[in-house]
C-alpha positions in Angstrom: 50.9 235.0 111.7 47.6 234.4 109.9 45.8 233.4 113.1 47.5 236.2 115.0 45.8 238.6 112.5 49.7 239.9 111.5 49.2 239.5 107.9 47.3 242.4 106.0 46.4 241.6 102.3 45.4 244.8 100.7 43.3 244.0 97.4 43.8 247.3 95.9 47.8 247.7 96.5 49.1 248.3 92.5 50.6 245.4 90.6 54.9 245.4 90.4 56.2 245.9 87.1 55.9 243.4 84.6 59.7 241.4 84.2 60.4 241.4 80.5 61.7 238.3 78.7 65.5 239.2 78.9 64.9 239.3 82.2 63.7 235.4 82.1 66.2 234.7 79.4 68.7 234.7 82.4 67.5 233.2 84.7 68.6 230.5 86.3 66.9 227.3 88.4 68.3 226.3 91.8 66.5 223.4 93.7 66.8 223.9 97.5 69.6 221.9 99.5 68.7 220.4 102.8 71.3 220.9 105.0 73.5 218.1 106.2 73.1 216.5 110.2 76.7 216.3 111.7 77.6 215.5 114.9 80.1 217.9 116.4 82.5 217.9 119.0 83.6 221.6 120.2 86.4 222.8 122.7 83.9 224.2 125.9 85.2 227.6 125.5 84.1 227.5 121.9 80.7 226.7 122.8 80.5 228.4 125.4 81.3 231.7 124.0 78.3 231.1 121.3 76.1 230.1 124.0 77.1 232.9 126.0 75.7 235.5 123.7 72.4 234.2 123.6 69.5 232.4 122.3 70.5 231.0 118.1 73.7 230.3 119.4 73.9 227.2 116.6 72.8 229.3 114.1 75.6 232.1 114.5 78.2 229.3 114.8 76.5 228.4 111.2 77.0 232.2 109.9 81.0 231.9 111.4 81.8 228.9 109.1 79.5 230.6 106.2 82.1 233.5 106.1 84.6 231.4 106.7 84.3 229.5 103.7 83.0 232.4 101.6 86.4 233.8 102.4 88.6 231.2 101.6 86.9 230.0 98.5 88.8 230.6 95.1 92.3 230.6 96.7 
């Protein structure tokens, strides 16, 4: 985006508000996770309906078994 000239930097925008300590008090360190390589084996018309809607098709089958699991976690 740099190349591309996308990125503005405006050296006179105001500075946020300063985060007080209570803030820091809580807060709360969480190293990335790289995500785990699987190989998976689908029924066609599975994959096929992902694929059919489009370009990210892997990443919406991702976002499925997010809320899938966001759902039934703490049964």
């Amino acid at each position: 985006m740099k190349d591309a000239g996308e990125i503005h930097h405006n050296p006179n925008a105001p500075e946020g508000p300063e985060l007080g300590d209570q803030f820091w008090a809580n807060a709360v360190l969480v190293e990335p996770q790289s995500p785990t390589s699987v190989h998976l084996k689908l029924d066609p018309e599975v994959f096929d309906y992902f694929k059919g809607q489009g370009k990210g098709h892997i990443t919406r089958m991702q976002d499925v078994l997010k809320a899938y699991v966001k759902a039934h976690q703490g049964r």
